[in-house]
C-alpha positions as CSV (number, residue, x, y, z in Angstrom):
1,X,-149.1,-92.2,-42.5
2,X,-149.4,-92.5,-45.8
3,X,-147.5,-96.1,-47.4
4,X,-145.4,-95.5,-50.5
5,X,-145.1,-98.0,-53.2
6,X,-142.0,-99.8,-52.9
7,X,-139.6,-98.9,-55.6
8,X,-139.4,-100.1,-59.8
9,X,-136.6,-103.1,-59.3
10,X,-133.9,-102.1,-61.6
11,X,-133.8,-102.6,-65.3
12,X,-132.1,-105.9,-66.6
13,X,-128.2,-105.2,-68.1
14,X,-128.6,-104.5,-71.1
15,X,-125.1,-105.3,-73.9
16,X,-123.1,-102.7,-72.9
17,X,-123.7,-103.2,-68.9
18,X,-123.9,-105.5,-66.4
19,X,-121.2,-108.0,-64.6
20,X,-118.6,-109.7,-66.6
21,X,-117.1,-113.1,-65.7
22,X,-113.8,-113.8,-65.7
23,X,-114.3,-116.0,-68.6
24,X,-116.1,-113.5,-70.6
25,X,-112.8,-111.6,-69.5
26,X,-110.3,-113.6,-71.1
27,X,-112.1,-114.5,-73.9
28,X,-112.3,-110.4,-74.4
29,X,-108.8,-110.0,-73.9
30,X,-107.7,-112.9,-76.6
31,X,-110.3,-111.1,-78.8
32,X,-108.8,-107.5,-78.1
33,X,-104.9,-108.7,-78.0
34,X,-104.4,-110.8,-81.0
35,X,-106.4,-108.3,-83.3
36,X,-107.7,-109.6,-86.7
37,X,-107.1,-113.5,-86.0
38,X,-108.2,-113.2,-82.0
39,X,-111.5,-111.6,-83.5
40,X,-112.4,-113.6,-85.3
41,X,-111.5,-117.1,-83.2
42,X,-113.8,-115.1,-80.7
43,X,-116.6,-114.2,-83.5
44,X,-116.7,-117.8,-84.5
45,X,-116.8,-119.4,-80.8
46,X,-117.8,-116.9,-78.3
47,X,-121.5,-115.9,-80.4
48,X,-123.4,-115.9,-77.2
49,X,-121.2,-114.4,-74.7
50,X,-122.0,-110.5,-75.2
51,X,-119.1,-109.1,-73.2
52,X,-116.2,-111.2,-75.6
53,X,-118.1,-110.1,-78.9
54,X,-118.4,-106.7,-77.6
55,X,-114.6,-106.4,-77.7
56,X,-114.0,-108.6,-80.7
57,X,-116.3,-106.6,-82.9
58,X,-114.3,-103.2,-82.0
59,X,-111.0,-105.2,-82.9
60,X,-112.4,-106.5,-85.6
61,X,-112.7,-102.6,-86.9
62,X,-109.5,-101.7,-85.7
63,X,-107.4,-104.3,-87.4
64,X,-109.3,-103.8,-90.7
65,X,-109.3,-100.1,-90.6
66,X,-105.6,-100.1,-89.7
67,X,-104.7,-102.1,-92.4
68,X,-106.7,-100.1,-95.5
69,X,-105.1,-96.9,-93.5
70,X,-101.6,-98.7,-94.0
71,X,-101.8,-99.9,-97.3
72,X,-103.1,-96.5,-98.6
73,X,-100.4,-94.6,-97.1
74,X,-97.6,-97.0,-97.9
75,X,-98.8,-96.7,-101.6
76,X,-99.2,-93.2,-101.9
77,X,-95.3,-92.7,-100.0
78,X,-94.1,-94.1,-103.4
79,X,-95.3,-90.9,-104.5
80,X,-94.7,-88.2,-102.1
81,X,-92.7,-89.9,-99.6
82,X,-92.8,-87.4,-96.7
83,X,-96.2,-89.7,-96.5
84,X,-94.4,-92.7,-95.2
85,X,-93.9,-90.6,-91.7
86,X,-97.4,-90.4,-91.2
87,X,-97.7,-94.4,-91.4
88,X,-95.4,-94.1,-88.1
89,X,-98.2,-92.0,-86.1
90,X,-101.2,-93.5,-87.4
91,X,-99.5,-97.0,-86.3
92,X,-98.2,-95.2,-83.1
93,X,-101.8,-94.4,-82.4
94,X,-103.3,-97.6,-83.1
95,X,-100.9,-98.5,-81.0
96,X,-102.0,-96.5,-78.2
97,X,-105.6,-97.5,-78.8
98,X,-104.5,-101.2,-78.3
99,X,-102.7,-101.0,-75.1
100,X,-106.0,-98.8,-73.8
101,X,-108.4,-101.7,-75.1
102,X,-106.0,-105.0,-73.6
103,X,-106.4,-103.0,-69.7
104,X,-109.9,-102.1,-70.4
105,X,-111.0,-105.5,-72.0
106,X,-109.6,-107.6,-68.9
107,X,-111.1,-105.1,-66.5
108,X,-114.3,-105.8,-67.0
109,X,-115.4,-102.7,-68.2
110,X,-118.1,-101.7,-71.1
111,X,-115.8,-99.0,-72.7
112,X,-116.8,-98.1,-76.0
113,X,-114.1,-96.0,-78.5
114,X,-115.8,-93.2,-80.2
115,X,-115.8,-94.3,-83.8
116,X,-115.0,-98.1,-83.5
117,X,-118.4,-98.7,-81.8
118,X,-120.2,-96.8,-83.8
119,X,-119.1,-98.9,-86.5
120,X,-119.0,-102.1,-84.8
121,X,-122.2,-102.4,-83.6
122,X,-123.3,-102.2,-87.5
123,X,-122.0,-105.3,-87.6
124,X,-124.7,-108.2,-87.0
125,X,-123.6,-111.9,-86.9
């Protein structure tokens, strides 16, 4: 009989992976749930916990790109204002994208929105 190797141990979590703790949790939730201010209470005091910044980055995008969305579309319903309807479904959205981020932030789980991580892991602190 021939003896095999024992297996490669698996590889270390890497950001997006890996167990979360229950403080990492919260901290991800107030990060997620507050939006702009949460984000950045989180940015400023959570550096080193990976799970927390994860979510405060992708809020972080959210809130801003909400806002420049808002404020464009609010100023350009003073000139055609069938415009200001459409600042109902983009916040309706958002919206929708925050009450999928607050479940998925507590849960524990890595969840990464198409275009909000790819522009939130541009951003390096």
């Amino acid at each position: 009989m021939t003896a095999y190797p024992p297996p490669p141990p698996p590889p270390p979590p890497t950001e997006e992976g890996g167990p979360v703790s229950s403080e990492s949790k919260t901290w991800a939730l107030i990060g997620w749930a507050l939006g702009l201010i949460g984000a950045i209470i989180v940015m400023a005091t959570k550096k080193e916990d990976k799970y927390a910044m994860f979510w405060a980055k992708q809020s972080l995008v959210l809130s801003i790109g909400y806002l420049v969305i808002y404020f464009v579309l609010l100023f350009l319903s003073f000139v055609f204002w069938p415009l200001s309807y459409l600042t109902y479904l983009v916040g309706l959205g958002v919206l929708i994208v925050w009450i999928i981020g607050v479940i998925k932030s507590y849960r524990g789980e890595w969840y990464k929105f198409p275009v909000l991580y790819d522009i939130a892991k541009g951003i390096s602190l």
